[in-house]
ZAPABA-727636 format. One record per atom (N, C-alpha, C): x negated, y negated, z negated; residue in one letter. Coordinates in steps of 0.02 Angstrom, whole numbers, plus 50000, padded with zeros to 5 digits. Example, Ala and Ser with C-alpha at 12.3 -4.5 7.8 and 13.67 -1.06 7.14 Angstrom:
2
493405028449610A
493855022549610A
493405016549610A
493585011249646S
493165005349643S
493554999849606S
***
This chain:
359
440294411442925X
440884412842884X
440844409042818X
441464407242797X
441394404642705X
441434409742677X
441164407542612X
441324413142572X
442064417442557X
442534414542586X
443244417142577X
443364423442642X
443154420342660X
442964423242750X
442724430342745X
442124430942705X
441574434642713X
442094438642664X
442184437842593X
442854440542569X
443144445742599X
443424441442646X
444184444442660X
444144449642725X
443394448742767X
442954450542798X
442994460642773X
442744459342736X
442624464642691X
442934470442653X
443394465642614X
444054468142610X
444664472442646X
444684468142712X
444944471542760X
444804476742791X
444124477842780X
444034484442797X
443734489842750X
443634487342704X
443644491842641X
444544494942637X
444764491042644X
445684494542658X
445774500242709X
445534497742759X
445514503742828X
445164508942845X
444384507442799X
443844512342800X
443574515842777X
443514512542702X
443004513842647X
443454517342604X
442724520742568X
442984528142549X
443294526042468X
443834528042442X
444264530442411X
444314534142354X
444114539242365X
444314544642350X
443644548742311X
443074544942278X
442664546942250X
442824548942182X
442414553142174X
442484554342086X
442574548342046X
442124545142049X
442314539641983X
442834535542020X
442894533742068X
443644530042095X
444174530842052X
444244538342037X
444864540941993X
444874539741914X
445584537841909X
445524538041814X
445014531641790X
444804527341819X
444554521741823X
444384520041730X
443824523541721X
443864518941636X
443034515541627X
442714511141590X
442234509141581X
441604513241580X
441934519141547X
441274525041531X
441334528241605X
441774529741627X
441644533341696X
441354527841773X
441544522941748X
441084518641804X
440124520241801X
440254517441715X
439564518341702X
439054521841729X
439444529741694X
439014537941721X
438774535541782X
439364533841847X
439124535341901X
438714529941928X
438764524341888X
438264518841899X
437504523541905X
437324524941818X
436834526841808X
436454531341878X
437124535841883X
436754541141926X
436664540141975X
436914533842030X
436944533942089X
436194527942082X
436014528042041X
435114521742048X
434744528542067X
434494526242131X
433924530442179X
433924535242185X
434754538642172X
435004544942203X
435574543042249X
435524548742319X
436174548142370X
437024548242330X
437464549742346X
438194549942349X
438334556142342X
438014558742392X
437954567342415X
437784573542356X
437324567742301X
436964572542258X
437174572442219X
437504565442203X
437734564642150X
438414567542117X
438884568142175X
439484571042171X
439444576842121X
439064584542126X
439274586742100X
438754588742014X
438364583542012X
438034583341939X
438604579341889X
439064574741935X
439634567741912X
440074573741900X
440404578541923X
440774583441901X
440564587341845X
440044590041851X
439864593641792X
439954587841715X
439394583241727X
439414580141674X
439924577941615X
440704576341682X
441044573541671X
441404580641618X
441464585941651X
441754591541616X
441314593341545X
440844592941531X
440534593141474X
440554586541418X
440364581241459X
440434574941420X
441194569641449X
441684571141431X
442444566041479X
442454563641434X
442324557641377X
442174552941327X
441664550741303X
441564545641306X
440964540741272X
440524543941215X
441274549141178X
441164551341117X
440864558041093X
441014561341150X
440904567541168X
440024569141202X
440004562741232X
439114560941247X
438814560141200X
439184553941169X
438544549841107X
438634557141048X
438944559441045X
438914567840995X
438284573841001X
438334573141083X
437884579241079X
437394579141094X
437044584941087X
436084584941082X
435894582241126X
435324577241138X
434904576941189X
434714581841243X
434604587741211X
434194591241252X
434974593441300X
435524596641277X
436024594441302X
436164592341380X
436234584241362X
436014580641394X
435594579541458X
434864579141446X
434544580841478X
434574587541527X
434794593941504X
434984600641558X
435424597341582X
436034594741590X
436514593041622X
436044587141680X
435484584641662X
435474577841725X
434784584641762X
434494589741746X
433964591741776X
434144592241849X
433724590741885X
433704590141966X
433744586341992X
434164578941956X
434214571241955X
433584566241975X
433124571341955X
432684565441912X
432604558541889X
432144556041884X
431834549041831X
432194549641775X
432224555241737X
432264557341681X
432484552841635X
432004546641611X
432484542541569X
433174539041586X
433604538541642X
434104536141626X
434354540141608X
434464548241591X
434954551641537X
434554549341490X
433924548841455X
433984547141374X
434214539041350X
434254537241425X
434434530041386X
435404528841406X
435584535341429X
436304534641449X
436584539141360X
436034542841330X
436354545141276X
436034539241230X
435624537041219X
435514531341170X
436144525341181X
436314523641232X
436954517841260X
437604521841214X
437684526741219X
438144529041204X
438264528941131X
437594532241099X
437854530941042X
437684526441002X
437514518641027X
437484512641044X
438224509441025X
438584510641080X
439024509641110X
439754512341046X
439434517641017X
439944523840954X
440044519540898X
439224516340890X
439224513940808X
439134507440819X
439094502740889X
439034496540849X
439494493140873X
440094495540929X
440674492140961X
441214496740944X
441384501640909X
442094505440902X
441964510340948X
441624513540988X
441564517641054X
441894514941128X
441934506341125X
442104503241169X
441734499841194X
441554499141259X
441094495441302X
441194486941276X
440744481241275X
441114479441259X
441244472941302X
441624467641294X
441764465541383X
441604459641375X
440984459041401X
440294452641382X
439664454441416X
439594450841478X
438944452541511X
438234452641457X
438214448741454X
437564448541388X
437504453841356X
438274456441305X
438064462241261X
437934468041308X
438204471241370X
438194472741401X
437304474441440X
437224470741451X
436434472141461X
436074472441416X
435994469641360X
435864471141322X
435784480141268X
436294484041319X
436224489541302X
435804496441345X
435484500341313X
435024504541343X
435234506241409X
434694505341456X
434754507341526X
435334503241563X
435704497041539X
436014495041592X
435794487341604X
435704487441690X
435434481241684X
436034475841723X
435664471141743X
436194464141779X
436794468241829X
436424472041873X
436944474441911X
437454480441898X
437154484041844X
437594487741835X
438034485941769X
437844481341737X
438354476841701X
438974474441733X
438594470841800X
439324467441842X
439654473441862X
439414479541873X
439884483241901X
440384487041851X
440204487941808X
440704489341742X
441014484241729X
441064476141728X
441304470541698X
441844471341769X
441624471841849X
442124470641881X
442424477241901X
442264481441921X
442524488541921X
443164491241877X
443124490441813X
443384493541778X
443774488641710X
443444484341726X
443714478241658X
444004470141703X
444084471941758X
444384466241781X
443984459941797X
443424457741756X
443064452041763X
442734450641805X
442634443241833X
442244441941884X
441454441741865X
440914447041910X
440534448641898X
440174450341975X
439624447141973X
439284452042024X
438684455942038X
438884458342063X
438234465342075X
437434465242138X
437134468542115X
436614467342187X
436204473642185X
436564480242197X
436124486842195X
435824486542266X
435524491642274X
435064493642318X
435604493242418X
436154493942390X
436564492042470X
436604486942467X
437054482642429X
436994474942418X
436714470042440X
436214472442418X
435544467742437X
435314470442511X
435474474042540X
435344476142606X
435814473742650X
436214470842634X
436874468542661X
436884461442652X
436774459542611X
436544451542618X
435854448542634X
435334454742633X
434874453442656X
434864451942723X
435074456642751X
435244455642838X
435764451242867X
436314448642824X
436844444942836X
436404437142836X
435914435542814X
435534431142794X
434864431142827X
434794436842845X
434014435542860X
433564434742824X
433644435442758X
433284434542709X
432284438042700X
431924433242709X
431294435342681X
431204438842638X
430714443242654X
430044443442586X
430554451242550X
430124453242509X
430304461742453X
430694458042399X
431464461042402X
431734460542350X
431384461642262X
430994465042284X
430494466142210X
430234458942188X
430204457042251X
429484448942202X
430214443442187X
430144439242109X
430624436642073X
431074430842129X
430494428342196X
430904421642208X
431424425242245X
431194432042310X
431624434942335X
432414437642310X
432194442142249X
432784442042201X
433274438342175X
432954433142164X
433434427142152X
433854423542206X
433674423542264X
433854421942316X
434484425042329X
434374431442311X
435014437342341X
435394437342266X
435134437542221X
435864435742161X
436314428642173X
435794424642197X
436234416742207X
436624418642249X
436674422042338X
436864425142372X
437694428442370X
437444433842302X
437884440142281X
438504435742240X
438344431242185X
438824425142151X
439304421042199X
438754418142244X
439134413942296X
439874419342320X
439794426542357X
440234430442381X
440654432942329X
440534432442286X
441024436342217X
441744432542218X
442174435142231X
442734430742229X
443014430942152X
443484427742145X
443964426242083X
444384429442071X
444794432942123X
445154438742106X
444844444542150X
445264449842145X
445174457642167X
444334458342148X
444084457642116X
443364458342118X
443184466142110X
443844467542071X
443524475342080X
443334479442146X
443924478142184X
444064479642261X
443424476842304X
443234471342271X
442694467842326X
442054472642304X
441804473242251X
441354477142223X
441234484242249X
441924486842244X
441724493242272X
441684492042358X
441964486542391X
441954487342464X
441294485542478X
441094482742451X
440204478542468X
439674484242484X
439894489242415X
439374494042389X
439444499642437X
440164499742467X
440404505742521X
440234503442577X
440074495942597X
440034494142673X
439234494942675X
438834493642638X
438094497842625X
437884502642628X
438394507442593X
438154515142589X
438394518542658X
438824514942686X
439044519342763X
438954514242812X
438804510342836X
438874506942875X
438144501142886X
438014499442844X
437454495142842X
436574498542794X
436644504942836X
436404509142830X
435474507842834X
435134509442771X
434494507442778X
434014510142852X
433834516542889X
433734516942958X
434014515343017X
434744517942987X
435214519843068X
435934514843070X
435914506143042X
436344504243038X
436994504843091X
437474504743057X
437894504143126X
438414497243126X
437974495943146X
438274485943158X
438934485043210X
439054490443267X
439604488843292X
440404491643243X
440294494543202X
440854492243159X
440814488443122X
440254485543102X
440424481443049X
440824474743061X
441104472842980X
441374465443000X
441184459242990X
440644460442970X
440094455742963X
439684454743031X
439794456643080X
439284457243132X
439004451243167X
439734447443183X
439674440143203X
439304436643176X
439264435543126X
438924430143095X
438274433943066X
438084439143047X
437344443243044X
436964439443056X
436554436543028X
435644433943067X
435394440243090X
435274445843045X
434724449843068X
435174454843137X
435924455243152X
436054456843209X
436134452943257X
435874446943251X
436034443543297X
435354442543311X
434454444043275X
434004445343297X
433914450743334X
434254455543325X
434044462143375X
433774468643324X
433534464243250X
433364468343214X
433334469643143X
434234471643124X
434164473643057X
433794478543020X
433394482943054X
433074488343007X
432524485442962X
432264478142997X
431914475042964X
431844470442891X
432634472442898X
432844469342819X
433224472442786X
433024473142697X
432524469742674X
432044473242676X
431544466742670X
430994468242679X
430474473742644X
430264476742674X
430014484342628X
429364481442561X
429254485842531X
428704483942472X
427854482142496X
427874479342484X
426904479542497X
426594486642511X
426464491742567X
426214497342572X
425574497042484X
425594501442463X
425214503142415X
425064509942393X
424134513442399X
424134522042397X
424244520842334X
424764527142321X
424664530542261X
424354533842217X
424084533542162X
423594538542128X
423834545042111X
423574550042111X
423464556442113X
423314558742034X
423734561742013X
423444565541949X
423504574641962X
423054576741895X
423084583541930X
423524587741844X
423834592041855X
423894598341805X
423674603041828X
423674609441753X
423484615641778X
424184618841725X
424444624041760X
425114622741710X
425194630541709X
425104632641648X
424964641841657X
425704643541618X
425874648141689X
426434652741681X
426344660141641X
426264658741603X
426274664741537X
426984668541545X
426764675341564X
427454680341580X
427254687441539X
427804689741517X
427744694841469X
428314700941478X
428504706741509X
429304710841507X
429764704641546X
429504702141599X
429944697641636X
430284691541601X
429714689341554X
430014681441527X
429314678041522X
429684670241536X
429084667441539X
429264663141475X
428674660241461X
428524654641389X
428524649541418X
428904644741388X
429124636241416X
429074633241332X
428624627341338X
428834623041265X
429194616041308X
429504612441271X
429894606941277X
429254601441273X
429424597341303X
429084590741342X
429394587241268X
428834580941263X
428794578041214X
429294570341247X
430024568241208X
430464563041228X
430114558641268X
429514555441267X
429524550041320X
428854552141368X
428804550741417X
428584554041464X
428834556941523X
428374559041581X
428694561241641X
429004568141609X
429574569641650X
430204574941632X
430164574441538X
430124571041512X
430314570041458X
430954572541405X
430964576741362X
431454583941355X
431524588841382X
431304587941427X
431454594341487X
430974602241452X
431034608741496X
430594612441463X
430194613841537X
429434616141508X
428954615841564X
428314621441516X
427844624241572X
427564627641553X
426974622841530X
426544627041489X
426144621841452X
425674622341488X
425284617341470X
424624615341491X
424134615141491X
423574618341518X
422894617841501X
422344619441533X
421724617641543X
421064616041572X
420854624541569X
421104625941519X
420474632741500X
420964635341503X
421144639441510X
421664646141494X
421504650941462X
420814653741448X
420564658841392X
420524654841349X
420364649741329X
420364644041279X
421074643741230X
421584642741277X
422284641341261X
422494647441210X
422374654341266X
422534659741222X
422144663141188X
421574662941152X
421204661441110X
421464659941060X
421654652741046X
421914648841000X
422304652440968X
423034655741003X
423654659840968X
423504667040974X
422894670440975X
422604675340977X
423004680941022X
423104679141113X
423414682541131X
423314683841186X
423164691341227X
422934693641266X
423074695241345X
422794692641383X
422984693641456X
422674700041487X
423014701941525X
423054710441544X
422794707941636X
422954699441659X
422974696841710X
423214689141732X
422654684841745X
422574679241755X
422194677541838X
422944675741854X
422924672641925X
422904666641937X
422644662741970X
422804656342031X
423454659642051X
423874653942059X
424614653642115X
424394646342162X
424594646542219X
424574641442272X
424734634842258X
424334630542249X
424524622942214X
424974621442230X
425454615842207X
426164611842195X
425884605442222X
426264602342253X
426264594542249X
426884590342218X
427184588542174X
427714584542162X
427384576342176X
427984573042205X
427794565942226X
428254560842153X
428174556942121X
428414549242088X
428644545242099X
428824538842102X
429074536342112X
428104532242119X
427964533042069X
427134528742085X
426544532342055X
426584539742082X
425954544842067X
426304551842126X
425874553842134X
425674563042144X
425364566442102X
425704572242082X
425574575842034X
425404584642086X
424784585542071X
424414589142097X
424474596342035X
424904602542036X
424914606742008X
424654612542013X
424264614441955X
424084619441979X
424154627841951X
424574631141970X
424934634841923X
424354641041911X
424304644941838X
423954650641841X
424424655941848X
424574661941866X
424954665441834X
424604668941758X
424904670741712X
424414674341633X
425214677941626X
424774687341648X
425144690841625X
424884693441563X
425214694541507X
425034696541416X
424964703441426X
424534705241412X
424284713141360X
424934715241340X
425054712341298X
425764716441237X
426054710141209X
426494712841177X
426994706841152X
426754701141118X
427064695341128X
426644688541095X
426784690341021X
426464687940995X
426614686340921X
427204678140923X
427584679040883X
428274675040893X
427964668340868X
428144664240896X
427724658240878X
428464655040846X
428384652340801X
429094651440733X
429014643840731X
429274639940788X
429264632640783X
429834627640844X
430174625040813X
430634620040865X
430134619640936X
430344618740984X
430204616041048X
429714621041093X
429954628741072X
429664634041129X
430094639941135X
429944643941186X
430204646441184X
430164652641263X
430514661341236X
430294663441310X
431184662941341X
430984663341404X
431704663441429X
431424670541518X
432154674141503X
431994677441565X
432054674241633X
431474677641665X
431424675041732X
431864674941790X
432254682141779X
432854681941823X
433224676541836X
433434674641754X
433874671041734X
433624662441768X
433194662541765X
432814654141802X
432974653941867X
433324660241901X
433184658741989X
434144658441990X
434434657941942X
435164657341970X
435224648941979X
435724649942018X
435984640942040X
435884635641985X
436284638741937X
436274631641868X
435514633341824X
435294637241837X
434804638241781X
434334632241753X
434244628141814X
433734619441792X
434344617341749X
435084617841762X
435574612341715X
435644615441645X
435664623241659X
435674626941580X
435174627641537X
434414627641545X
434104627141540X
433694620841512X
433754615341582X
433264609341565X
432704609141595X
432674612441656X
432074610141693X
432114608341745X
431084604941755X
431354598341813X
431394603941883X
431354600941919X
431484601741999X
430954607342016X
430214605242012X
429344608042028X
429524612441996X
429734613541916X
429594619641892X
430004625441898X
430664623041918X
431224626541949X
430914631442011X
430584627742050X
430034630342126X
429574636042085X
429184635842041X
428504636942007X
428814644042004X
429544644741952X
429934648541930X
429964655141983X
430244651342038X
430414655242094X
429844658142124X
429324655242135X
428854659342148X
428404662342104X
428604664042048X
428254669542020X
428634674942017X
429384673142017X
429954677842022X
429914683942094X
429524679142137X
429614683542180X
428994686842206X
428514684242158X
427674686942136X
427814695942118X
428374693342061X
428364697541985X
429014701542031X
429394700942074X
429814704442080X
429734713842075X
429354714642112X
429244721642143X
429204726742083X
428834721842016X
428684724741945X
429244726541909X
429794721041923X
430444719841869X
430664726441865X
431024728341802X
431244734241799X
432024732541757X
432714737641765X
433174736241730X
433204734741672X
432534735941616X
432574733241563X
432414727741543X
431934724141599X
431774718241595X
432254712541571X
***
């Protein structure tokens, strides 16, 4: 196919097939492409949908983001994870407040140039939403020209990458680019599917290298197998009249803002320090949370208190009831990650039998 071909290829059935009717589809503005840019990097469609709703109802302006608290913020993306693209979607923002008018501004360069957005999700705001010819190469993209091509080797190592941006430019047409953008990214996410492709609809099929080998699952090519290292916590759930003690995670770092129980080697040691007494100190059944490039090996104590803490009078702690942690939104109202959301629940249902209406 030429590149007009492959185009129009695409197009045509982005008209007949491809989905429509997504949240950010609607009301089409720079900041709402963005959000869902951000959120859809190494999260499904599925998940994203309804964190893209919430968000949108709390933050529906550039202005209304770059305004409010971090921590904010951060509760609204909990369950998301990789944590920093909300602090670098509220740094962009108010980026974005004070040094362009609260307008994106429509220039690839300045454009990446701003927190958390990179080459491809530049092009997809430049063509999405601002008309310009721009192109993109997210994680379908590149799966789609990878296999249309046959293309060697892990998109991760620089010559491979480059290969598939020269690739992604070549297909970018001159007009409708918006339309092409979103059909590329939709013929990826449903159809040219990373396990279970389904090549007999596609309209690329004919001309496919890797379907015309017998074997697209093979592209692209996966990362260099590499074990991961293992770190360990010990993360003591301090509970008191059915609330537990959470301090806030220090901005950069894993779950970074988020709130989490604190940490420590010794646990008579810990409470020692704030001169405060356990009535009962348990082991709970280790955690495993997985990274993106670690395992985090948890190990929860339960520490039930004697009598009431002495109020510890400082930003970034705090008790919150336990009930209250096992309802649906509680990680978004709150601010916690995913593991400790779990941790929550099973002490809740440790501590249940104890709870009493005054709790």
């Amino acid at each position: 196919m030429t590149p007009k071909q492959f185009q129009n290829a695409i197009l045509k059935w982005f008209h007949k097939h491809g989905r429509k009717d997504l949240p950010w589809q609607q009301d089409i503005t720079p900041y709402r492409v963005w959000v869902s840019e951000i959120m859809l990097q190494q999260t499904q469609v599925s998940a994203v949908i309804p964190y893209y709703a919430r968000f949108m109802n709390s933050f529906p302006t550039l202005q209304t983001l770059a305004n409010a608290p971090l921590e904010q913020v951060l509760a609204h993306w909990s369950g998301l994870g990789y944590y920093a693209r909300a602090r670098n979607l509220h740094k962009c923002a108010q980026t974005v407040q004070d040094q362009y008018n609260g307008e994106f501004p429509r220039n690839l360069d300045a454009l990446t140039g701003l927190s958390g957005i990179g080459r491809s999700t530049a092009g997809a705001i430049a063509s999405i939403s601002m008309g310009m010819k721009a192109s993109i190469l997210d994680g379908n993209v590149k799966r789609v020209l990878a296999r249309y091509h046959a293309v060697e080797g892990w998109p991760g190592r620089t010559a491979v990458a480059n290969k598939l941006w020269q690739l992604a430019e070549t297909y970018t047409p001159d007009t409708q680019g918006n339309l092409y953008t979103q059909a590329i990214m939709d013929l990826g996410a449903t159809l040219c599917t990373r396990s279970t492709p389904n090549c007999h609809g596609c309209p690329l099929k004919k001309c496919c290298r890797a379907h015309a080998q017998g074997n697209p699952q093979t592209y692209p090519h996966k990362k260099p197998r590499q074990q991961k290292p293992t770190r360990s916590a010990t993360m003591l759930l301090l509970e008191y009249a059915g609330q537990i003690y959470l301090e806030q995670r220090p901005a950069k770092g894993i779950w970074g803002g988020l709130w989490c129980p604190p940490q420590s080697d010794d646990t008579q040691d810990w409470l020692n320090q704030r001169r405060w007494r356990a009535s009962t100190i348990q082991p709970l059944p280790p955690l495993r949370h997985t990274f993106t490039h670690f395992h985090l090996d948890i190990s929860p104590v339960w520490v039930q208190l004697a009598k009431a803490p002495t109020q510890v009078a400082k930003r970034g702690v705090g008790w919150y009831k336990l009930r209250n942690l096992n309802r649906p939104r509680a990680a978004q109202e709150v601010g916690l990650p995913a593991p400790i959301v779990k941790l929550a629940k099973q002490l809740l249902a440790l501590r249940a039998p104890l709870l009493t209406t005054t709790d």
